[in-house]
C-alpha positions as CSV (number, residue, x, y, z in Angstrom):
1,X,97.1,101.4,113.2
2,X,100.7,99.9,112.5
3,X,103.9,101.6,113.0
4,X,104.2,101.3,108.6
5,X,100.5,102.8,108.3
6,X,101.2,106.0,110.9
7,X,104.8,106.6,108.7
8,X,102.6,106.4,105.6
9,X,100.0,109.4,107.0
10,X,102.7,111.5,108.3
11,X,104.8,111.3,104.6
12,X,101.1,112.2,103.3
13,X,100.7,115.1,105.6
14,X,104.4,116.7,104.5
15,X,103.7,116.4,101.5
16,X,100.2,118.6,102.2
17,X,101.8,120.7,104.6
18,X,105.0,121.7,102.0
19,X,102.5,121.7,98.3
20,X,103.8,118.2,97.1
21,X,101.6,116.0,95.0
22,X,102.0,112.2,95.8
23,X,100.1,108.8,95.5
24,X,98.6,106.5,97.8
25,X,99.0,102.5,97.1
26,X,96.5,100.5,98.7
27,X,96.3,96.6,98.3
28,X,92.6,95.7,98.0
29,X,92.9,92.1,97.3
30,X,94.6,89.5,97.1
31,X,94.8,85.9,95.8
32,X,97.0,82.7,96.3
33,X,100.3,83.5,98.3
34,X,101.4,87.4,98.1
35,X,104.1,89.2,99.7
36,X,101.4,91.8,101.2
37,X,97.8,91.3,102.2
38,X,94.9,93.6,102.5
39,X,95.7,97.0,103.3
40,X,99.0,97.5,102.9
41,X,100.1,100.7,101.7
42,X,102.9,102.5,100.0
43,X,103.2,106.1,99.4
44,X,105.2,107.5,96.0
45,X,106.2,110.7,96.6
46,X,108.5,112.1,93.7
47,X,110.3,114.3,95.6
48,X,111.0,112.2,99.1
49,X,110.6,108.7,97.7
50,X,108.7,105.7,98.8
51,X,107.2,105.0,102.4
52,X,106.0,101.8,103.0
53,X,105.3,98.9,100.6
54,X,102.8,96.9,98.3
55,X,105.2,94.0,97.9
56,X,108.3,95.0,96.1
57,X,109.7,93.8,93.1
58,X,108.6,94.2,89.7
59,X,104.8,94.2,90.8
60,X,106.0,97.5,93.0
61,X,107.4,98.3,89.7
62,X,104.9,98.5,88.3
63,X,102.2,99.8,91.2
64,X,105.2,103.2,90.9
65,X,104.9,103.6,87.6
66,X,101.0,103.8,87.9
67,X,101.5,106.4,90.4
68,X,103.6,108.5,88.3
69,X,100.6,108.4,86.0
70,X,97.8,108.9,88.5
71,X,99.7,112.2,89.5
72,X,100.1,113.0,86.1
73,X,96.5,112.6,85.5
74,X,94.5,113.1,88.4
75,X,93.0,109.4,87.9
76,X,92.8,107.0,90.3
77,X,94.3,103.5,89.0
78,X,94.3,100.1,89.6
79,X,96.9,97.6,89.2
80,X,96.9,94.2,88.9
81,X,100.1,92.6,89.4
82,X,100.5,88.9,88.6
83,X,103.2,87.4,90.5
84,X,102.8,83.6,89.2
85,X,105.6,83.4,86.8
86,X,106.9,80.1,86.2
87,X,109.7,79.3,89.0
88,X,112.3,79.1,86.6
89,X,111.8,82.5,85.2
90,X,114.1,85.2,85.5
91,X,111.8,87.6,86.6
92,X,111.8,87.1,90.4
93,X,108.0,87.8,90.6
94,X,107.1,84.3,91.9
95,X,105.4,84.5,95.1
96,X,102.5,82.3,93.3
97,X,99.6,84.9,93.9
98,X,98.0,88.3,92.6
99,X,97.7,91.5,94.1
100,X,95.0,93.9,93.5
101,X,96.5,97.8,94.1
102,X,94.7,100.4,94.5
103,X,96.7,104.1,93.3
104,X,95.1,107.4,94.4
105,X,96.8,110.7,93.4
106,X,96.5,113.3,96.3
107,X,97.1,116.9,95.5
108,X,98.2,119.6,97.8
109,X,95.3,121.3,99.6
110,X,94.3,124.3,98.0
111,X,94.4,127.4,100.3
């Protein structure tokens, strides 16, 4: 396990320990040229911010606001972020490839 993954775990295991409700971003695949690969992970916690990273940019963007709504909800999502914008766009998202995310809401333990 990487140094990113253990920070990941501990943020989820604060958040446990002190009744925070958080998400857990996984990329699950990939294709054509991505900032991330398979099984990188981000954490969204509301309250202590973000550990780790799917990517950034608008695709984290977007992989955050799914969070939000998985926490919301209690439903796991999954997000497909298209980073193949033309070059010239103003967007920033061209890395060329897609990323498949993963977004799991986890809930403080229940005593």
């Amino acid at each position: 396990m990487n140094r990113e993954d253990r920070e990941v775990y501990r943020g989820i295991q604060e958040a446990q320990k002190e009744g925070r409700t958080c998400a857990l971003a996984t990329v699950v695949a990939t294709r054509g040229s991505t900032p991330r690969k398979n099984g990188a992970k981000m954490l969204v916690d509301p309250q202590e911010g973000l550990v780790g990273t799917v990517g950034g940019g608008c695709g984290e963007a977007e992989v955050i606001v799914a969070a939000g709504d998985a926490m919301e909800t209690g439903d796991i999502r999954m997000v497909r972020a298209d980073l193949t914008d033309d070059p010239l766009a103003w967007s920033g998202s061209v890395c060329g490839g897609i990323l498949e995310v993963l977004v799991e809401p986890i809930f403080p333990n229940e005593p």
